[in-house]
C-alpha positions in Angstrom: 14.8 10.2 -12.3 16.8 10.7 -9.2 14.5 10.7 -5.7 11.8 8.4 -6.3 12.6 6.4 -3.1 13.0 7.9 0.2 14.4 6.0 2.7 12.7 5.9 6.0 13.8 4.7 9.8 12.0 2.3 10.9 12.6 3.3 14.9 9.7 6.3 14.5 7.4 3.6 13.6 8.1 1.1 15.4 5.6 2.1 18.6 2.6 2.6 15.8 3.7 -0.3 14.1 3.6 -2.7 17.2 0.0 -1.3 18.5 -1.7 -1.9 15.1 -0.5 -5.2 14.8 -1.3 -6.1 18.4 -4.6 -3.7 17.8 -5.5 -5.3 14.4 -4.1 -8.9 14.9 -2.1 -8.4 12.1 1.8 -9.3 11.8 4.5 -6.7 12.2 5.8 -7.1 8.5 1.6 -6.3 7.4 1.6 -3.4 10.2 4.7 -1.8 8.6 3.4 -1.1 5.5 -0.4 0.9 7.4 2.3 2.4 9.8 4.3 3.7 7.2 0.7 4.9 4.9 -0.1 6.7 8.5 3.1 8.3 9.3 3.3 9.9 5.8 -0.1 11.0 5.5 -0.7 8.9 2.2 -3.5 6.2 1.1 -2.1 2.7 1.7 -3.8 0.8 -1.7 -3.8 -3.1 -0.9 -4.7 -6.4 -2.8 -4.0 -8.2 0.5 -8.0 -9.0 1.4 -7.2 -10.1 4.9 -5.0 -7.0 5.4 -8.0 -5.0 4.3 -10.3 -7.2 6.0 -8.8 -6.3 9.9 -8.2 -2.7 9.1 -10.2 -1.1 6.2 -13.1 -0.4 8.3 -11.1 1.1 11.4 -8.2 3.2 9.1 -9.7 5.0 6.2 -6.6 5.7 4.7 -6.4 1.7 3.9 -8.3 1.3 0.4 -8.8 -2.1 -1.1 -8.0 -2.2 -4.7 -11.1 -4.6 -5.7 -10.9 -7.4 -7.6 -10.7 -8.2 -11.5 -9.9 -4.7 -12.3 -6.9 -6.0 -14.3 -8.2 -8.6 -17.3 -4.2 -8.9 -18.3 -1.0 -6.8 -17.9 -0.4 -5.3 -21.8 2.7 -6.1 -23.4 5.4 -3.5 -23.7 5.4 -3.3 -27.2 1.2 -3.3 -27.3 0.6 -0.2 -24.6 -0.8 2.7 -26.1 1.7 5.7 -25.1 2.0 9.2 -25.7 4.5 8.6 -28.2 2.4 5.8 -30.2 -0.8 8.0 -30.4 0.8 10.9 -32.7 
């Protein structure tokens, strides 16, 4: 599966970066991660509550994931795939 990761420079983003986390109170390294969502036009899922908290409401693209959606990861071996269900 070559290309899953793109790299991206971080010196288009840093300006946006900068005045959300000054905007939102938030750190750089937590400003990133919206900046980055923003600049590539793509939601920006979070567990982070206080992350969600300072932004959600302001920057739609930021969607909280909830809580307890997960009751436990399933083992490898017990996952239901394609190739199991035949």
């Amino acid at each position: 599966m070559a290309g899953i990761a793109k790299r991206i420079d971080f010196p288009p983003l840093q300006d946006l970066t900068f005045q959300l986390a000054l905007q939102h109170d938030r750190s750089a390294y937590d400003s990133a991660y919206v900046a980055l969502a923003q600049y590539l036009g793509v939601w920006l899922f979070t567990a982070d509550r206080r992350l969600f908290n300072a932004v959600g409401s302001a920057l739609d693209y930021v969607q909280w994931i909830g809580d307890d959606q997960f009751e436990a990861v399933p083992d490898a071996e017990d996952a239901e795939t394609p190739a199991r269900r035949r």
